[in-house]
N, C-alpha and C positions, 0 to 999 in steps of 0.2 A: 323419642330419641332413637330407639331400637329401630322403628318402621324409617328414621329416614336413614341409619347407617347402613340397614340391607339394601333400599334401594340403591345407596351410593356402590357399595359394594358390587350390586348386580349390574351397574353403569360401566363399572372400570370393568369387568365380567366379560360385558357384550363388547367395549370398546377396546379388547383386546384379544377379541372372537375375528372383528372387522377388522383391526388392524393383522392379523396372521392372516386374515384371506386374503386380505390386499396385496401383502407381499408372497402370496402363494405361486409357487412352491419354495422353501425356501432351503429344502434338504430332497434326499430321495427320497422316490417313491418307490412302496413295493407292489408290487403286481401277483396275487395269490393265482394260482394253475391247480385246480383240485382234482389233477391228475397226474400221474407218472410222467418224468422226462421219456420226451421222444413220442409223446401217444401225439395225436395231429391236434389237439386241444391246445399243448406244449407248443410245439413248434409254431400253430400260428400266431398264439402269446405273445412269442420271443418275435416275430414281425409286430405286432403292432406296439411292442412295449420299445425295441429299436425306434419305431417311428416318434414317439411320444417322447422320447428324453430327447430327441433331435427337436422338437416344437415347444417343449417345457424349457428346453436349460438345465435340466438336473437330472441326474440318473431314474434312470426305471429298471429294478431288479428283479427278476421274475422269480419267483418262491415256489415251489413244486408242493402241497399238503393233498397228496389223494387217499384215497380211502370212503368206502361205503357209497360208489356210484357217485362220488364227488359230493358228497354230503357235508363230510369234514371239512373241509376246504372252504368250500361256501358258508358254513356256519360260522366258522372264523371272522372273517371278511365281515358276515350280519353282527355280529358281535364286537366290530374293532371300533376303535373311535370315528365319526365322522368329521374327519379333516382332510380328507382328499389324498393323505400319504399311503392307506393300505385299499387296494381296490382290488376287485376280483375278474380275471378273467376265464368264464363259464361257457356254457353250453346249451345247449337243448335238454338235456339230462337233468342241468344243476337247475335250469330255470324253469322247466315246465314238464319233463314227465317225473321227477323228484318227486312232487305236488302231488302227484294220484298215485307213486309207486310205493313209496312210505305211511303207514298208518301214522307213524309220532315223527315226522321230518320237522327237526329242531329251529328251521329257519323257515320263515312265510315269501316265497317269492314275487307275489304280490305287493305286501305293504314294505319287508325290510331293506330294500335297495331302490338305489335311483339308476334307471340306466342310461349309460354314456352313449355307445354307440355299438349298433350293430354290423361288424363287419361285411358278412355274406354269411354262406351256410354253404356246404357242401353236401350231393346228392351222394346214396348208396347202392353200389351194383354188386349185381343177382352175380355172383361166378359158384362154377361147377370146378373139379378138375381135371386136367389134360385127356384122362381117360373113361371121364362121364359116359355114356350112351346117350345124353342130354346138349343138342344142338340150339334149343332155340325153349322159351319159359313155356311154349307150347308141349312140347316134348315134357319138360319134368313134371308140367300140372298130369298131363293126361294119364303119367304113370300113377301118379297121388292119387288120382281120384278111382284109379283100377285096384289099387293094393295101400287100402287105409291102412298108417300108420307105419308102412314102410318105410318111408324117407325120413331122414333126420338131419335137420338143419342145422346149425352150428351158430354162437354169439359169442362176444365179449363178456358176458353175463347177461343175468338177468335183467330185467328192465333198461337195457340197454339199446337204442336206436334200432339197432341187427336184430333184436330181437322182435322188436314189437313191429317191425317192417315184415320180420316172415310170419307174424300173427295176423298181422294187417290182412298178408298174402292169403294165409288159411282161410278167414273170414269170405274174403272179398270170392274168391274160386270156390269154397264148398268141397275142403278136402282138410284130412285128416294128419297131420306132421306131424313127427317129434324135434322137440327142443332140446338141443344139448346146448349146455352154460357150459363155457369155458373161463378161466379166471383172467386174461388176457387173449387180441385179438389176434397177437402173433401165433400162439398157438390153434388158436381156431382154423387159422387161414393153412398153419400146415398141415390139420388133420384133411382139411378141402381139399388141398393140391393133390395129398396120398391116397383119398375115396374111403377115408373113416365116416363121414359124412358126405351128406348128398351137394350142398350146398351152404351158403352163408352171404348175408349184407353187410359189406366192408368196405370204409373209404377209397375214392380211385387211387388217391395217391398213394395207395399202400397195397393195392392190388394190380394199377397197371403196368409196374414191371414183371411182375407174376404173368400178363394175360401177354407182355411184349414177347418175352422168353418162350410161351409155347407151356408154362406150366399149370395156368389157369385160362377157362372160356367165361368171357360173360356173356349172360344170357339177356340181361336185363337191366334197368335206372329203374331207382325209387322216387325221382324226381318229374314232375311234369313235364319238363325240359330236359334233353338231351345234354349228358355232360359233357363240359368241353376237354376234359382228359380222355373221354373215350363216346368222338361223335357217333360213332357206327352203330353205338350198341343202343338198340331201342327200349323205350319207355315201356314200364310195366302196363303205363294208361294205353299208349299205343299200339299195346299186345292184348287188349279187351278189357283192362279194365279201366275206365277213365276216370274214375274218381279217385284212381293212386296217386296220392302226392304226399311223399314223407322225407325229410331231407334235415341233416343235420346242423345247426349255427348255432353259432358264434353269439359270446356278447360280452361288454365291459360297462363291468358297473362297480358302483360306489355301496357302501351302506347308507341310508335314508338318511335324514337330518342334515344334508352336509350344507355348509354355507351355499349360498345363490352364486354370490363370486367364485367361487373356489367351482362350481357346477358349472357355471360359465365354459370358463378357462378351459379343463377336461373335455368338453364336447366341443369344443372350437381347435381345441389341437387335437384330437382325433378326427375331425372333419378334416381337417388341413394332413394330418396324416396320411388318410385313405384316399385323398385325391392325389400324392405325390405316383408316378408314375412307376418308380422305381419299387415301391410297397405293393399295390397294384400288380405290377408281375410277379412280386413274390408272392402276393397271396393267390394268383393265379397259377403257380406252378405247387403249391399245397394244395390246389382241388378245390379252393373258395371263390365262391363265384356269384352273381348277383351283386346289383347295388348297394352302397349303404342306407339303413333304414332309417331316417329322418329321425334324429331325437327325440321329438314333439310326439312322434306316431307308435315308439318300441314299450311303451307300457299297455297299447291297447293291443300290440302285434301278441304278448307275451299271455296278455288275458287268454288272446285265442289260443294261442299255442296248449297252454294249460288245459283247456275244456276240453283240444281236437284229441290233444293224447291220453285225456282222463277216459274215453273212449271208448279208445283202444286197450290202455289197459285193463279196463271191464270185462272188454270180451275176452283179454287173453286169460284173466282172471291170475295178474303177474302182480298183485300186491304184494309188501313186504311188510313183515311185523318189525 
C-alpha cells in the first residue's frame, strides 16, 4: 500500500513538473549578471535579456550579484531551482578561467549548468598612454626585454582576462613584467592614460573613446581577428606571435536538471533573439562580435575553454585560495 501511494504520489510529482514546463514561462524570468552594473558583462545582459522577454512573453530582469571574480553570482544561479525562472548570465571568467583560478570554486562549470547560448565574445586591446614612448607592441616588448621588470601592466584584477592576456604576453616574448591588480577596470584604464602603468588589456568598447579622444594608443588585439571597433590596430598573432588568441565571451545558461521543454523554448528564443537585426547591432556597438555558437557544440567549446586557460594560469602561477 506504502509502495503504491509513493508511486502515485511521484506521478502527480512528475505530471505537474510537465504540466509547468508546458506552460513555460508563466511569470518572470530573472537573469543573474555576477557583476557590477555598467561592467560590459552587465550591459550586454541587459541586450540579450531585452531580446528574450520580447520572444518569451514575460519579463526578463536582470539582477546584478558580483563579487569574488563572479563566483558569487554563478554559485547562486548553480544552486537555484531548475525551472527556467533564475538563469545566469556569465563569462569567460565565470565559465572557464574560475575552474583553474580557485583552489575550492563552490560551483563545477562542467557538470552544474546547461548552456543556452552563446552570444559572441569580445577581443582585448594592448593600449599605452597618450604619452607612452611606445608606438607600435614592437616598441614596448623591446624595452621588456632590455630592462627586466621594468614595465607594469595593469588589470581588473587578478585572474581576470587582462590579466592572463598580459601573462599570456610574458610567456609567449620571453620578457619579465609586473602585474598591478586594480579592484576595477575603470581605474586601471586611468592609471594607463596618466603613465602610472605602462600598459593594460581592456575591452574596445571601453577604451575606444579613450584612443578617439587622443588619450590612449593601441598597440595591439588579443584576438586572432582584427576587431571591428578598432580595424587599424593589428593583432598581437600579426605582430609575431601567432599563436595569440585570447578573447573574452559571453554565455547564457541555466542550472543543470532543467526540464527538456523548458530547454527548448530558452534556446529557441535566444536563437531567434540573436538573429533579430536590431540585437545584432547593439551587440555590435558593445564590441561582441562573432557568430552564435550552436547549442549542441557550447558544452565541448567550454571543455576547451577550461583546459586552454587552466594553462595559462599555470604558468602565470595566478591561483587563488
Amino acid at each position: 500500500m506504502k509502495t503504491l501511494l509513493k508511486l502515485t504520489l511521484l506521478s502527480i510529482a512528475a505530471a505537474g513538473s510537465v504540466a509547468s514546463a508546458a506552460g513555460y514561462p508563466e511569470k518572470a524570468i530573472r537573469l543573474v549578471v555576477p557583476f557590477g552594473a555598467g561592467t560590459s558583462t552587465d550591459t550586454t545582459a541587459r541586450v540579450i535579456g531585452e531580446a528574450l522577454s520580447r520572444q518569451l512573453g514575460q519579463s526578463v530582469v536582470v539582477e546584478n550579484k558580483p563579487g569574488a571574480g563572479g563566483a558569487i553570482g554563478t554559485d547562486y544561479v548553480a544552486k537555484s531551482k531548475a525551472d527556467g525562472y533564475t538563469l545566469s548570465f556569465g563569462s569567460v571568467g565565470t565559465f572557464a578561467i574560475n575552474k583553474g583560478l580557485y583552489s575550492r570554486l563552490p560551483y563545477d562549470p562542467s557538470k552544474d549548468f546547461t548552456y543556452l547560448a552563446m552570444p559572441g565574445y569580445t577581443p582585448t586591446l594592448l593600449v599605452v598612454g597618450r604619452n607612452s614612448p611606445y608606438n607600435s607592441l614592437k616598441d614596448l616588448l623591446d624595452d621588456a626585454k632590455k630592462n627586466p621588470d621594468k614595465l607594469a601592466f595593469a588589470s581588473a584584477g587578478n585572474g581576470t582576462s587582462g590579466h592572463l592576456a598580459g601573462e599570456l604576453l610574458k610567456k609567449m616574448a620571453g620578457v619579465s613584467m609586473l602585474h598591478v591588480p586594480y579592484k576595477e577596470g575603470a581605474q586601471a584604464m586611468t592609471d594607463t592614460i596618466g603613465g602610472q602603468v605602462a600598459f593594460m588589456f581592456y575591452h574596445p568598447v571601453a577604451v575606444v573613446p579613450h584612443i578617439k579622444a587622443g588619450a590612449l594608443k593601441a598597440l595591439a588585439a588579443s584576438s586572432s581577428n582584427r576587431a571591428t571597433l578598432a580595424p587599424d590596430v593589428p593583432t598581437i598573432a600579426e605582430s609575431g606571435y601567432k599563436d595569440f588568441d585570447l578573447t573574452a565571451w559571453y554565455m547564457l545558461a541555466a542550472p543543470s536538471g532543467m526540464p527538456k521543454e523548458t530547454e527548448d523554448k530558452l534556446v529557441a528564443a535566444a536563437d531567434k533573439a540573436m538573429q533579430d537585426p536590431a540585437v545584432i547591432d547593439a551587440l555590435k556597438k558593445q564590441g561582441v562580435e562573432g557568430s552564435p555558437l550552436p547549442s549542441e557544440k557550447i558544452a565541448a567549446f567550454v571543455a576547451g575553454e577550461i583546459s586552454k586557460w587552466a594553462e595559462v594560469i599555470d604558468s602565470a602561477h595566478a591561483r587563488i585560495d
